[in-house]
MIGURO-98435 format. One record per residue: residue number from 1; residue in one letter; x, y, z of N, C-alpha, C, O in turn. Coordinates in Angstrom, 1 decimal, decimal comma, m for minus. Example, Ala and Ser with C-alpha at 12.3 -4.5 7.8 and 13.67 -1.06 7.14 Angstrom:
<1; a; <13,2; m5,7; 7,8>; <12,3; m4,5; 7,8>; <13,2; m3,3; 7,8>; <14,2; m3,3; 8,5>> <2; s; <12,8; m2,2; 7,1>; <13,7; m1,1; 7,1>; <12,9; 0,0; 7,9>; <13,4; 1,1; 8,0>> 
//
This chain:
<1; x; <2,5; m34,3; m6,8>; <1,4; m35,0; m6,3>; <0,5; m35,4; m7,5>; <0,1; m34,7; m8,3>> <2; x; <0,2; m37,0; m7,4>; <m0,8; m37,4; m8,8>; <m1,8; m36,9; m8,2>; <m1,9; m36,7; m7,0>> <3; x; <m3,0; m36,6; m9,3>; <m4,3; m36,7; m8,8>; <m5,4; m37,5; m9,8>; <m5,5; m37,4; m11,0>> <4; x; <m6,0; m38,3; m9,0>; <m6,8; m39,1; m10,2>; <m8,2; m38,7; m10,5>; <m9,0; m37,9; m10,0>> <5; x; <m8,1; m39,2; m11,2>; <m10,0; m38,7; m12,4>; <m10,7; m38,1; m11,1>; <m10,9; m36,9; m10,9>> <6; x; <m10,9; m39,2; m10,3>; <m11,8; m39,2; m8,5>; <m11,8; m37,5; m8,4>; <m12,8; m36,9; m8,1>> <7; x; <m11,0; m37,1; m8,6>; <m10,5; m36,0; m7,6>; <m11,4; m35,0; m6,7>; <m11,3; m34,9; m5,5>> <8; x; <m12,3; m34,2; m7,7>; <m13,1; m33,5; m8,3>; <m12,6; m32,3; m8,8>; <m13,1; m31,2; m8,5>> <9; x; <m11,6; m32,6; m9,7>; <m11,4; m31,7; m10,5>; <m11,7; m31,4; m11,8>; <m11,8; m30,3; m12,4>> <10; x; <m11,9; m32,6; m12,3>; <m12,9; m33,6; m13,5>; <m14,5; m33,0; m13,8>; <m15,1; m32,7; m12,8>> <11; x; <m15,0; m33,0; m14,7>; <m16,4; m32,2; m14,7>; <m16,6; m34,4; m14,8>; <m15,8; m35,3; m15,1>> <12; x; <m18,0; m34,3; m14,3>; <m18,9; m35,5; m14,5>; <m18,3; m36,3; m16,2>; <m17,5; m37,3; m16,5>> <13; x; <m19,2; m35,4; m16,9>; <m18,5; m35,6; m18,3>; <m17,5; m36,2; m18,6>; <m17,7; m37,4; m18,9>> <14; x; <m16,2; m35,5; m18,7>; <m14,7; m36,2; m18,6>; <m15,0; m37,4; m18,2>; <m15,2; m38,4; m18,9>> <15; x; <m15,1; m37,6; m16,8>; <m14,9; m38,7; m15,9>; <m15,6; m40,0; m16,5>; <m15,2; m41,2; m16,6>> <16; x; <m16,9; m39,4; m16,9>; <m17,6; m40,9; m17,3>; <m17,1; m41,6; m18,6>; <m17,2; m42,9; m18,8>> <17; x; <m16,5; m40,5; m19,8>; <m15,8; m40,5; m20,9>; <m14,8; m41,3; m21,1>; <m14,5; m41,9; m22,1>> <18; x; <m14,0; m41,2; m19,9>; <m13,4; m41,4; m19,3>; <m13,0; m43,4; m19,2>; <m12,3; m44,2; m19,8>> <19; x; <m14,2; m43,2; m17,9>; <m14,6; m44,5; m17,9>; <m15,1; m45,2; m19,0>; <m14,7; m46,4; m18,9>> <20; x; <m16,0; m44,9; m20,3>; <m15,7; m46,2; m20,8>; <m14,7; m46,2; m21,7>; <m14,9; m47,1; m22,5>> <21; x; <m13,7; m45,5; m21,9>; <m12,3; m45,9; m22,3>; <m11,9; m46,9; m21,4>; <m11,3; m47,8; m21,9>> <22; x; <m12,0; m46,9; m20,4>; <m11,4; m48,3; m19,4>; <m9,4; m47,9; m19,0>; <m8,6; m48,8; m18,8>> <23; x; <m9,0; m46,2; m19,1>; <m8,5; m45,9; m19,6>; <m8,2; m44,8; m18,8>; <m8,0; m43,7; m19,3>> <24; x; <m8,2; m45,2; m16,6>; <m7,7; m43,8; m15,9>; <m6,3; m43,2; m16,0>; <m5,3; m43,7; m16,5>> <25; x; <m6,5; m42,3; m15,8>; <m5,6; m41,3; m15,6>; <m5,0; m40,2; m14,7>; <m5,6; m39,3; m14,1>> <26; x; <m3,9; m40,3; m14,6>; <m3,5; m39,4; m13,8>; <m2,7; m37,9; m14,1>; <m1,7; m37,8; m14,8>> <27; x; <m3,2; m37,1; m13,7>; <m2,8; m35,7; m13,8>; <m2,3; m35,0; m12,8>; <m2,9; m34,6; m11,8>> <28; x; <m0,7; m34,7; m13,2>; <0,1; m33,8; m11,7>; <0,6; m32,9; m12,6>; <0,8; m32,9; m13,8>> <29; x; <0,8; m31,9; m11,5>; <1,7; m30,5; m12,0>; <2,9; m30,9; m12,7>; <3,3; m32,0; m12,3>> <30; x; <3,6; m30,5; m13,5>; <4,5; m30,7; m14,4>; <5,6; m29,9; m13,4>; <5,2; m28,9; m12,8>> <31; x; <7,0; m30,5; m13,2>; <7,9; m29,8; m12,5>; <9,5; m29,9; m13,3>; <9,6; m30,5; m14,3>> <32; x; <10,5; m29,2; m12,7>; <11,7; m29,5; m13,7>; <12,2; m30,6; m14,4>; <12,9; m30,6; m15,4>> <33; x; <11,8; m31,7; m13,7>; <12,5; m32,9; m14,4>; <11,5; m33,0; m15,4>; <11,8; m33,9; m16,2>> <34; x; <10,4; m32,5; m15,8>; <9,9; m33,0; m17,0>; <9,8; m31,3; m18,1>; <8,7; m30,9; m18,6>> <35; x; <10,8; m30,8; m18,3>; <11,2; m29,8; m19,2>; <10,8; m29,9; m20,1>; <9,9; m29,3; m20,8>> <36; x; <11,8; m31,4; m20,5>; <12,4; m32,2; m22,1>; <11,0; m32,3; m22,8>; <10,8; m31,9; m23,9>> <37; x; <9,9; m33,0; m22,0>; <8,5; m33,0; m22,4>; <8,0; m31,8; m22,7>; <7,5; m31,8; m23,8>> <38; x; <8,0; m31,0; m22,1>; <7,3; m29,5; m22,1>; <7,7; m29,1; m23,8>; <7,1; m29,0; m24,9>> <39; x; <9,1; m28,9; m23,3>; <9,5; m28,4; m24,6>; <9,4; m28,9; m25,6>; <9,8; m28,4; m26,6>> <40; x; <8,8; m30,7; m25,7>; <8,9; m31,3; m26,8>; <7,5; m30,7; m27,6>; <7,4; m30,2; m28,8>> <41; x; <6,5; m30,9; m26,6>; <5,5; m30,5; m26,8>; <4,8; m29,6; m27,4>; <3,7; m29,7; m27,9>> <42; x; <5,9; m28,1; m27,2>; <5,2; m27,0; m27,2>; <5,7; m27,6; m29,2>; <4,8; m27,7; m30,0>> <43; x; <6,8; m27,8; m29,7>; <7,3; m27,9; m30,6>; <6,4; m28,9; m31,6>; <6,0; m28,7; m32,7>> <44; x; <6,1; m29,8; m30,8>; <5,1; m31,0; m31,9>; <3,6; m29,6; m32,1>; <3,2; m29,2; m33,2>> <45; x; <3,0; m29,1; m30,9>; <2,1; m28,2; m31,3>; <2,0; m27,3; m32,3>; <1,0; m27,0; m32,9>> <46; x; <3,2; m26,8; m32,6>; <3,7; m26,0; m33,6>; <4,2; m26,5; m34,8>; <4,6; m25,9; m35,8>> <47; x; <4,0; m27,7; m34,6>; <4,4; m28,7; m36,0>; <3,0; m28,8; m36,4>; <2,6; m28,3; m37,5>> <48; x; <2,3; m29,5; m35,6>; <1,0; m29,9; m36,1>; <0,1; m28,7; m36,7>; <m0,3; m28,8; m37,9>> <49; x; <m0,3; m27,6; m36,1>; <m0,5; m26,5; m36,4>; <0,1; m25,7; m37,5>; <m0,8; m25,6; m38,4>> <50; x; <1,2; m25,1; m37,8>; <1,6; m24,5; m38,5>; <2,7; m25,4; m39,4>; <3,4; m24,8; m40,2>> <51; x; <3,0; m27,0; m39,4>; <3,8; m27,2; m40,2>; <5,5; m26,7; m40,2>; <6,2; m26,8; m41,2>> <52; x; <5,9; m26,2; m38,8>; <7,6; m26,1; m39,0>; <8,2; m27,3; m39,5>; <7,8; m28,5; m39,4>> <53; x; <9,5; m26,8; m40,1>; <10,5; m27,0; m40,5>; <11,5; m28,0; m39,5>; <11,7; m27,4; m38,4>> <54; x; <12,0; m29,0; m39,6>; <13,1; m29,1; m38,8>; <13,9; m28,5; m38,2>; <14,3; m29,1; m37,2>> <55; x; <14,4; m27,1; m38,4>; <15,8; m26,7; m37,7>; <14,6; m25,4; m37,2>; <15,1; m24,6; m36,4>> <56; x; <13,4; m25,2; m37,6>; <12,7; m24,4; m36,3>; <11,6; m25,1; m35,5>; <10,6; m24,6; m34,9>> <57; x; <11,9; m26,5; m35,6>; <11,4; m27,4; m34,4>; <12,2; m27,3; m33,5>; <12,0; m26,7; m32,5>> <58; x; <13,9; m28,4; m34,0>; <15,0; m27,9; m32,9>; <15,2; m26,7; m32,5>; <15,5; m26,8; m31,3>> <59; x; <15,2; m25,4; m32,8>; <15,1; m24,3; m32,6>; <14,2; m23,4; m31,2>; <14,5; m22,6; m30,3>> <60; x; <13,0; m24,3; m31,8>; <11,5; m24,1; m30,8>; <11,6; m25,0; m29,6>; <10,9; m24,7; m28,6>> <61; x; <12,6; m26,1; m29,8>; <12,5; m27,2; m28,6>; <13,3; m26,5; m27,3>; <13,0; m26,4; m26,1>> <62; x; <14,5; m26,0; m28,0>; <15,6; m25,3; m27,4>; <15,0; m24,1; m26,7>; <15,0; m24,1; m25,4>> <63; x; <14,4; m23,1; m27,6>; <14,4; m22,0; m26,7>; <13,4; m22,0; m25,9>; <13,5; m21,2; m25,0>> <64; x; <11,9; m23,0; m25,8>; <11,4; m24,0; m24,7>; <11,8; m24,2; m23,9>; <11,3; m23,8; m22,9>> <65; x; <12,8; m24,8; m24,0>; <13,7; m26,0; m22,9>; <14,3; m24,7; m21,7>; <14,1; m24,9; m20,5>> <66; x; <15,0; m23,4; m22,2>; <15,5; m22,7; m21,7>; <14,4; m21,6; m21,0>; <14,7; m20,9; m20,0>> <67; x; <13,0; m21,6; m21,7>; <12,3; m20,6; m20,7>; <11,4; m21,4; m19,6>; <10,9; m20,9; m18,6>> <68; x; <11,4; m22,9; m20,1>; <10,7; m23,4; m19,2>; <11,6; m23,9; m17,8>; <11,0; m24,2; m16,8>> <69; x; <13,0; m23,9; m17,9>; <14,0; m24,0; m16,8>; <13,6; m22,8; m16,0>; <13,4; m23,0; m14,8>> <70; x; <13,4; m21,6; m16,4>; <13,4; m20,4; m15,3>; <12,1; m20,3; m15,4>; <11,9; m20,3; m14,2>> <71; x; <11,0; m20,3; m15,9>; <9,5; m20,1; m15,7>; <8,6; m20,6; m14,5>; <7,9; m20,0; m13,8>> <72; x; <8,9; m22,2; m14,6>; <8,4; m23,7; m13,7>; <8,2; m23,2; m12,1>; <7,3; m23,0; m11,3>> <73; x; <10,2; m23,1; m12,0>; <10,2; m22,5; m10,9>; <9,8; m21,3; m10,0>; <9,6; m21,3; m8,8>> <74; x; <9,8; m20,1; m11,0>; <9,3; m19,2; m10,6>; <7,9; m18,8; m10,4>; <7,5; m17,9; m9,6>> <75; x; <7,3; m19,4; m11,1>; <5,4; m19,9; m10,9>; <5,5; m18,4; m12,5>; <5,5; m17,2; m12,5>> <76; x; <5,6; m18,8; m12,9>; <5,0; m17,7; m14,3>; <4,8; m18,8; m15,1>; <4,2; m18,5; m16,1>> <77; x; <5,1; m19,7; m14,9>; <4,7; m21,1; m16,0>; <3,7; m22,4; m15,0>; <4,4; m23,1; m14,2>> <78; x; <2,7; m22,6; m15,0>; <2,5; m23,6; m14,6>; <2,2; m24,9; m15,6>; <1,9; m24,7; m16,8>> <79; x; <2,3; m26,0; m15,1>; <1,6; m27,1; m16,4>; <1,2; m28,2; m15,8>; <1,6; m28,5; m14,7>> <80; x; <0,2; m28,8; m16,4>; <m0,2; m30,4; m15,9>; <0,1; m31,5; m17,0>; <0,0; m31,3; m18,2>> <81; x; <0,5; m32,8; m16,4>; <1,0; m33,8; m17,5>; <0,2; m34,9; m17,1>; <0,2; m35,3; m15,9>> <82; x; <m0,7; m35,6; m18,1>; <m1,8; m37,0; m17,9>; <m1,1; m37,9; m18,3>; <m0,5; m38,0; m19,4>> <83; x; <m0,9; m38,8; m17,0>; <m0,5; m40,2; m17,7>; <m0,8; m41,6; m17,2>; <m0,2; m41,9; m16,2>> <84; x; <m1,7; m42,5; m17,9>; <m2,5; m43,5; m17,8>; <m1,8; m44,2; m16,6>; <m0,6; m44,5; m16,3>> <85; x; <m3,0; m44,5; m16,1>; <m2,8; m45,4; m14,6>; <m2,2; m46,6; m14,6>; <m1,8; m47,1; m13,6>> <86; x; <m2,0; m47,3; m15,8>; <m1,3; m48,4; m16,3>; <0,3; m48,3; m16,6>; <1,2; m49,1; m16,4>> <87; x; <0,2; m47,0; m17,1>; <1,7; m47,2; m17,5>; <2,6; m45,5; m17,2>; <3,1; m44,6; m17,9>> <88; x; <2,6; m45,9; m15,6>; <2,8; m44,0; m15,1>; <4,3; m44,2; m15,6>; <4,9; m45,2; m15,8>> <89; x; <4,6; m42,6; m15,8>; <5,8; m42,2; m16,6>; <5,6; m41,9; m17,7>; <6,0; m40,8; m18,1>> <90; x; <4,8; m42,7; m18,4>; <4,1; m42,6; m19,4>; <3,1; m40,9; m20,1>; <1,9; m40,9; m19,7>> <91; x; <3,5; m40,0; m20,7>; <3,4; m38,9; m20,7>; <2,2; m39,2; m22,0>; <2,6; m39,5; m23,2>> <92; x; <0,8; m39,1; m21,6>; <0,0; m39,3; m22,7>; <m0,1; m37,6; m23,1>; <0,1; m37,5; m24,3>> <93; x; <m0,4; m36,2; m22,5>; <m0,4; m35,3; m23,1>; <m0,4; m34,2; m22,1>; <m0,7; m34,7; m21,0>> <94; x; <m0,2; m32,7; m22,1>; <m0,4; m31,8; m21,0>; <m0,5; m30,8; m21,7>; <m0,4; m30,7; m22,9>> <95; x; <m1,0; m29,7; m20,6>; <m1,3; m28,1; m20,8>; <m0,7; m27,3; m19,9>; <m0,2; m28,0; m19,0>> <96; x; <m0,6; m26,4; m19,9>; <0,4; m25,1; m19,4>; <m0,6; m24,1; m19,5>; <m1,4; m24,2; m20,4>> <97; x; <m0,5; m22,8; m18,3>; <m0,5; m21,8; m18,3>; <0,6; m20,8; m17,7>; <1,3; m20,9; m16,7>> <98; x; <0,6; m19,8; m18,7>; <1,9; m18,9; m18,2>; <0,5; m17,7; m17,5>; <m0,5; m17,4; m17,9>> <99; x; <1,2; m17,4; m16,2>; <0,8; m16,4; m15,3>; <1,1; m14,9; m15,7>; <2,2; m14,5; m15,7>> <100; x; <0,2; m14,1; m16,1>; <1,3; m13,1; m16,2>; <0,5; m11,4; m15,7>; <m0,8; m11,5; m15,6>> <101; x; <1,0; m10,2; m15,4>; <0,6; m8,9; m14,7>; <m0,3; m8,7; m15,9>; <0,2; m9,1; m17,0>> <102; x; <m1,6; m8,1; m15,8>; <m2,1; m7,5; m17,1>; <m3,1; m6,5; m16,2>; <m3,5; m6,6; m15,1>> <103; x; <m3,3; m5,5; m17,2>; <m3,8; m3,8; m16,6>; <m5,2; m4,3; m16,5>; <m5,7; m5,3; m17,0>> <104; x; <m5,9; m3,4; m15,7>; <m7,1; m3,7; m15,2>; <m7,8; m3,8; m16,8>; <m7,3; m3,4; m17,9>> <105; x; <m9,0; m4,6; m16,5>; <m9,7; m4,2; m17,9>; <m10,8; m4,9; m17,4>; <m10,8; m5,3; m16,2>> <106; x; <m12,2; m5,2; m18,5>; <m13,1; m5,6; m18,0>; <m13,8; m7,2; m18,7>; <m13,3; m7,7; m19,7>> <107; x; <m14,4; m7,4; m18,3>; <m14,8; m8,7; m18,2>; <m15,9; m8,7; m18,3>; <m16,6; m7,9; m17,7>> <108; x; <m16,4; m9,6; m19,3>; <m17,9; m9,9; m19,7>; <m18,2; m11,2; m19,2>; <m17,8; m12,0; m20,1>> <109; x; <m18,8; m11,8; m18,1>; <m19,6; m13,0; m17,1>; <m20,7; m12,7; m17,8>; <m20,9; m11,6; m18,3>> <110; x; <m21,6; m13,7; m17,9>; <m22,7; m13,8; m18,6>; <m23,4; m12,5; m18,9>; <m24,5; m12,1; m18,3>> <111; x; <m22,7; m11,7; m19,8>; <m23,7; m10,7; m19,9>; <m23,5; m9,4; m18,7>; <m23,9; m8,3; m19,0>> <112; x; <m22,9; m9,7; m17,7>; <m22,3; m8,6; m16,3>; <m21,2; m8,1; m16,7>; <m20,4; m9,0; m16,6>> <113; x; <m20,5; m6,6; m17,3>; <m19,4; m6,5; m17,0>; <m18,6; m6,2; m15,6>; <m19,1; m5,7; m14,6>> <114; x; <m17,7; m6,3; m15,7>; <m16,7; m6,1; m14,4>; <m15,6; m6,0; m14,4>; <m15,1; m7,0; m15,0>> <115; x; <m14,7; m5,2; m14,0>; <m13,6; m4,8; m13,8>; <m12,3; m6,1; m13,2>; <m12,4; m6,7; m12,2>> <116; x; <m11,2; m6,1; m14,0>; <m10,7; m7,2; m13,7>; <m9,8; m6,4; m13,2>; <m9,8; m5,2; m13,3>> <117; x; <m8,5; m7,3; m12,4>; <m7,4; m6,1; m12,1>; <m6,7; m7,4; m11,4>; <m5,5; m7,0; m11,3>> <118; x; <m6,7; m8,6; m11,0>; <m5,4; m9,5; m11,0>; <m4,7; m10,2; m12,5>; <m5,1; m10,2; m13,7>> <119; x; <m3,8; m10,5; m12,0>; <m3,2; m11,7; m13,3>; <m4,0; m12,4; m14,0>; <m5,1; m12,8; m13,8>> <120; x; <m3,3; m12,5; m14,8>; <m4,0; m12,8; m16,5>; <m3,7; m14,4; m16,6>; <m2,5; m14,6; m16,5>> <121; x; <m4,3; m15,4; m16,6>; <m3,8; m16,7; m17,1>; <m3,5; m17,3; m18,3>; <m4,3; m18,2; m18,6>> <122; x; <m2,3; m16,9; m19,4>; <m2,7; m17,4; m21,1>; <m2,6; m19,2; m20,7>; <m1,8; m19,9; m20,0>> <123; x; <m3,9; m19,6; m21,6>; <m3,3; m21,4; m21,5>; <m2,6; m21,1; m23,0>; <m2,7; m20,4; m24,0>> <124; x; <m1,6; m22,2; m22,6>; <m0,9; m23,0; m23,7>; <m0,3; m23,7; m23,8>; <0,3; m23,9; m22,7>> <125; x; <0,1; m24,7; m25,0>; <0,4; m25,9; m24,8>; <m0,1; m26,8; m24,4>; <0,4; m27,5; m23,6>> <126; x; <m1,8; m26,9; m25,2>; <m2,6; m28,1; m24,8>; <m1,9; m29,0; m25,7>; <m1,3; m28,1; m26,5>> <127; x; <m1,6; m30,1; m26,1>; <m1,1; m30,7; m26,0>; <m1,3; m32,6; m25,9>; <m0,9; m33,1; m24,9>> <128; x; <m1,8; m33,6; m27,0>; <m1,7; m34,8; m26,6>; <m1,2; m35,8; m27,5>; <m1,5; m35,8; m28,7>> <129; x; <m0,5; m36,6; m26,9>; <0,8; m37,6; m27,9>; <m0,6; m38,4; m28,8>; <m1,6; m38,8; m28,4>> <130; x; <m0,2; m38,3; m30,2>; <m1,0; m39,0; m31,2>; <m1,8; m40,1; m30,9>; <m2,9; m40,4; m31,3>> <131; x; <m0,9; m40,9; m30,2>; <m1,6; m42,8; m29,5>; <m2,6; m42,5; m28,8>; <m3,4; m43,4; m28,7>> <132; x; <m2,8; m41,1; m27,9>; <m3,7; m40,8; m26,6>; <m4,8; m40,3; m27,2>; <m5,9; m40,5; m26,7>> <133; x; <m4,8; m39,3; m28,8>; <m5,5; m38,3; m29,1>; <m7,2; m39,7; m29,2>; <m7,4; m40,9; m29,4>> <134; x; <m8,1; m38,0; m28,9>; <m9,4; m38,7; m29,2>; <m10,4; m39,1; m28,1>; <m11,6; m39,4; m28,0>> <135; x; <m9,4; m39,1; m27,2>; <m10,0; m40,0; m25,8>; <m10,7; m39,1; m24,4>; <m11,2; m39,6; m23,4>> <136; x; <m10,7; m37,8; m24,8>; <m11,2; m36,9; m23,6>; <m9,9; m36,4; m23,1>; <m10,3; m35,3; m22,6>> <137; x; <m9,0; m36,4; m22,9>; <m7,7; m35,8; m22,2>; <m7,3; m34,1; m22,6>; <m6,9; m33,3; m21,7>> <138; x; <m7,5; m33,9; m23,6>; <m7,6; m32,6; m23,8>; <m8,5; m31,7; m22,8>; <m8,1; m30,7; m22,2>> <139; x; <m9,6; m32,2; m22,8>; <m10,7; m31,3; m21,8>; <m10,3; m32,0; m20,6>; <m9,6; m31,3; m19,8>> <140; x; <m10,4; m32,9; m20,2>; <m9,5; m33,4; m18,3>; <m8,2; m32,4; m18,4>; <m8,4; m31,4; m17,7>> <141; x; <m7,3; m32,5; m18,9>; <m6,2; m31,2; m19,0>; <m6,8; m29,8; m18,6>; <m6,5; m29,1; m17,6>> <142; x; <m7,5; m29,6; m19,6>; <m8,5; m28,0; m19,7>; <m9,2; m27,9; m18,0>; <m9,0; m26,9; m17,3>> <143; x; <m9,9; m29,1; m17,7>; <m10,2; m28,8; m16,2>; <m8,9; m28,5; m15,2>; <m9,2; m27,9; m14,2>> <144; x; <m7,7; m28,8; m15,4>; <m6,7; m29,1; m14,2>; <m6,5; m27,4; m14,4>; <m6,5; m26,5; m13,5>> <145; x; <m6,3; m27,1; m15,7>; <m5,8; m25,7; m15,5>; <m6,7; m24,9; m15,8>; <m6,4; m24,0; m16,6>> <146; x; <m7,9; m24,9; m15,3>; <m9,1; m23,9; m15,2>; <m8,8; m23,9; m13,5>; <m8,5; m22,9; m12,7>> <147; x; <m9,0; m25,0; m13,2>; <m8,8; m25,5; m11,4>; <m7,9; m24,6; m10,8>; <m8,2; m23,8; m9,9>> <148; x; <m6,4; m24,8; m11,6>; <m5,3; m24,0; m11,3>; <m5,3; m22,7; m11,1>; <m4,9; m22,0; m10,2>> <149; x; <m5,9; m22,5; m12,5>; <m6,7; m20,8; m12,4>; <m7,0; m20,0; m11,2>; <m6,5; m19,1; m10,5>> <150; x; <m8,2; m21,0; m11,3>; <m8,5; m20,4; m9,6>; <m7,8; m20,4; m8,9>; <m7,2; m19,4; m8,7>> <151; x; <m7,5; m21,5; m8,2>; <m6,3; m21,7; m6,9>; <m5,4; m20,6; m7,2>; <m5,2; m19,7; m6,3>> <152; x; <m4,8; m20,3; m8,4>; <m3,7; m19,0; m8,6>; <m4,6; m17,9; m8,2>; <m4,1; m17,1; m7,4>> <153; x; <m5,7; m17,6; m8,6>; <m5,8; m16,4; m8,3>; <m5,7; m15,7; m9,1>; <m5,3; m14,6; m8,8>> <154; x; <m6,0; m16,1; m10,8>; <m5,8; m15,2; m11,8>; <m7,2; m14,9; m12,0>; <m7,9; m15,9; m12,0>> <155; x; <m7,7; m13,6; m12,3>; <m8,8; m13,4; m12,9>; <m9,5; m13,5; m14,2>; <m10,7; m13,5; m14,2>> <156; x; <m8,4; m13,5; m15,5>; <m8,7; m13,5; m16,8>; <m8,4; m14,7; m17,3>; <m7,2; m14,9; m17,1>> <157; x; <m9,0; m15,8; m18,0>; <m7,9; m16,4; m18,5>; <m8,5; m16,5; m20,3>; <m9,6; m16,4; m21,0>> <158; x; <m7,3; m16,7; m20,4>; <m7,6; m16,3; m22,4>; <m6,5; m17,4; m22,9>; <m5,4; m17,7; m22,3>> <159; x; <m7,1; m18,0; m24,2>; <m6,1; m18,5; m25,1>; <m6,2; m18,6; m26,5>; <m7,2; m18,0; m27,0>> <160; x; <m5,4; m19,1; m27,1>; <m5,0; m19,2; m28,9>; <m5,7; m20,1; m29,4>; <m5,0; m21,1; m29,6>> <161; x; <m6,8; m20,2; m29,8>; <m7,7; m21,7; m30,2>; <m7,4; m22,1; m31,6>; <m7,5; m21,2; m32,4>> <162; x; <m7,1; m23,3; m32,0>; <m6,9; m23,7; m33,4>; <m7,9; m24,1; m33,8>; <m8,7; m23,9; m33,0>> <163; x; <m8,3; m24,6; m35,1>; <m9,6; m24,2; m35,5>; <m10,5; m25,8; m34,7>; <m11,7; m25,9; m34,4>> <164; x; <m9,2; m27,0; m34,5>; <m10,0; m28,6; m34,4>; <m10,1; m28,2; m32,7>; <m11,1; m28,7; m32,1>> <165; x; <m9,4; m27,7; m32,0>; <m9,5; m27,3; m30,7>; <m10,5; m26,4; m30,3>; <m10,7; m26,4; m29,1>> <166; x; <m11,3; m25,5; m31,1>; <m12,1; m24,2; m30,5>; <m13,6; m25,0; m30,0>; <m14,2; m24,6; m29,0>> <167; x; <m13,9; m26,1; m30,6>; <m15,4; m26,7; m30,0>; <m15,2; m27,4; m28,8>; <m16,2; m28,1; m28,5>> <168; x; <m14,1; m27,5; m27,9>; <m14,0; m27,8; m26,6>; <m13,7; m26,9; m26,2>; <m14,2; m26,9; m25,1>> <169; x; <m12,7; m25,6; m26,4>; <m12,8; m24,6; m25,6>; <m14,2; m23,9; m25,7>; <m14,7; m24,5; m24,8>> <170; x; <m14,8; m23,5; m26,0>; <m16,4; m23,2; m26,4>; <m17,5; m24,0; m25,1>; <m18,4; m23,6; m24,2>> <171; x; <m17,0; m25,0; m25,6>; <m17,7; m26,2; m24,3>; <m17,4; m26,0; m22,8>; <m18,1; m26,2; m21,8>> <172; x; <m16,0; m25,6; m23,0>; <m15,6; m25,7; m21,1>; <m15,9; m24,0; m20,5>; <m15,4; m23,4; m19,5>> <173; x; <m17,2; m23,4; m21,9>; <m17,0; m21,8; m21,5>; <m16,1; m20,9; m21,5>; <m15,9; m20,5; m20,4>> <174; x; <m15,5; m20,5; m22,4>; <m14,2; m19,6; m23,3>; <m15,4; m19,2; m24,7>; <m16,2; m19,8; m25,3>> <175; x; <m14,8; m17,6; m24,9>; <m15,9; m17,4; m26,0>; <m15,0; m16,5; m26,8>; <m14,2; m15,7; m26,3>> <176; x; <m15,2; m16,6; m27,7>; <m14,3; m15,9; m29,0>; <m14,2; m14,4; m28,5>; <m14,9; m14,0; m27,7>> <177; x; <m13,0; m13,5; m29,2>; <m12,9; m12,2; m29,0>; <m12,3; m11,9; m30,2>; <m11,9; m12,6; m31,1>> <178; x; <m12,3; m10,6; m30,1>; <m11,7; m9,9; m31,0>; <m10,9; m9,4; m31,3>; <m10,8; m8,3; m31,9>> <179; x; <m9,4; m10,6; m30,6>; <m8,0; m10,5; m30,7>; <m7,6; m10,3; m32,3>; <m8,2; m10,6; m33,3>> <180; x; <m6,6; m9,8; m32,3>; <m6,0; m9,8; m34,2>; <m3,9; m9,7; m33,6>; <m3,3; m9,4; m32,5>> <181; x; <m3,6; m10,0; m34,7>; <m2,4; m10,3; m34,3>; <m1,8; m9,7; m35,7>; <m2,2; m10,0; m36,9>> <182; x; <m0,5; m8,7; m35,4>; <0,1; m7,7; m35,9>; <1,0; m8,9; m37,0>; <1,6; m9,8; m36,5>> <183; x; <1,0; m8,7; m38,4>; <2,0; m9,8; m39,2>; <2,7; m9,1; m39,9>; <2,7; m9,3; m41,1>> <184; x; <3,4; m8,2; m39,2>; <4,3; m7,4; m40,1>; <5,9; m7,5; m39,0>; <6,0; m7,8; m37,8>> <185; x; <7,0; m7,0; m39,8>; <8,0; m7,3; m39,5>; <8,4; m6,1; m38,2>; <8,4; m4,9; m38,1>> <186; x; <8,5; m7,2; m37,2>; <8,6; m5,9; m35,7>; <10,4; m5,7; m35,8>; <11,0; m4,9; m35,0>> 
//
C-alpha cells in the first residue's frame, strides 16, 4: 500500500520541506520483490561510510539478499521505500527496522525512568540514492519507521548514527548512549 506525504505520518516539517521541493512522494513497506534494492542499499551504506572494497560490496550485497529473503517475510525485518510521485518504481531511498527479543531494561523518557520489556526496534539502512540526497527524505523515512515502531509494538528503538546522519536523528528525538563496540578478533 503507497502512502502519501498527506498521510499523517509526516511531521508538518517534512511535509512543507517537502512541498517546496515541488517533489511528492510516496512511501510503502518494502516487500520481496524489492530484496535486490534492500540489499543494494544496505551495501552502498557501507560503501559510503566505511569505504568497502569491491568483492566486500558483492559479498555484503549477497549475504543481504539472503537474510532479507527470510527476514521480510517473517516480520523480523521491516522496511519502507520513497519514491517520487512522478516517477513510481522509481526507488529514491529507504530505511529498515529489524524487530528483535531484548531483556527487560530501562528507559529514560524525558528524564522518567521505566522498565522496558517488549521488542527492541534496531533502525537500519537509512539509506538515499545520491540524485535524491538533500531533499528531506531521510527524516520522511525516519517518520515511517518510528510510525512502524509503534504500530509493531516495539518499546525501545535504538540505532548506529554516522557522524552526517546524527543531527537528524537528534531532531526526530534519539539521544546518544553509551554503546561501545568490541574490535577485537571474535
Amino acid at each position: 500500500m503507497a502512502e502519501s506525504v498527506g498521510n499523517g505520518l509526516t511531521s508538518d516539517r517534512s511535509r512543507a520541506h517537502l512541498q517546496r521541493m515541488n517533489v511528492p512522494f510516496l512511501v510503502r513497506r518494502a516487500t520481496l520483490a524489492d530484496v535486490s534494492t534492500l540489499a543494494r542499499h544496505r551495501a552502498e551504506m557501507f560503501r559510503d561510510i566505511h569505504g568497502i572494497a569491491d568483492d566486500q560490496y558483492d559479498a555484503m550485497t549477497e549475504a543481504s539478499r539472503r537474510y532479507f529473503e527470510s527476514a521480510l517475510p517473517e516480520g523480523e525485518y521491516l522496511a519502507w521505500l520513497a519514491e517520487p510521485e512522478s516517477s513510481p518504481g522509481t526507488i529514491a531511498g529507504g530505511a529498515g527496522m529489524q524487530v528483535r527479543r531484548a531483556l527487560p531494561g530501562i528507559s529514560r523518557r524525558p528524564g522518567i525512568p521505566e522498565v522496558t520489556t517488549g521488542p527492541q526496534g534496531l533502525v537500519l539502512n537509512v539509506f538515499t540514492e545520491r540524485a535524491w540526497r538533500r531533499r528531506g527524505l531521510a527524516r520522511l523515512l525516519m517518520e515511517h519507521v518510528i510510525a512502524g515502531a509503534r504500530m509493531t509494538g516495539v518499546t525501545t528503538l535504538v540505532l548506529h548514527a554516522s557522524a552526517e546522519g546524527r543531527p537528524l536523528y537528534e531532531a526526530l528525538g534519539f539521544s546518544p548512549t553509551n554503546e561501545m563496540r568490541y574490535a577485537g578478533e571474535l
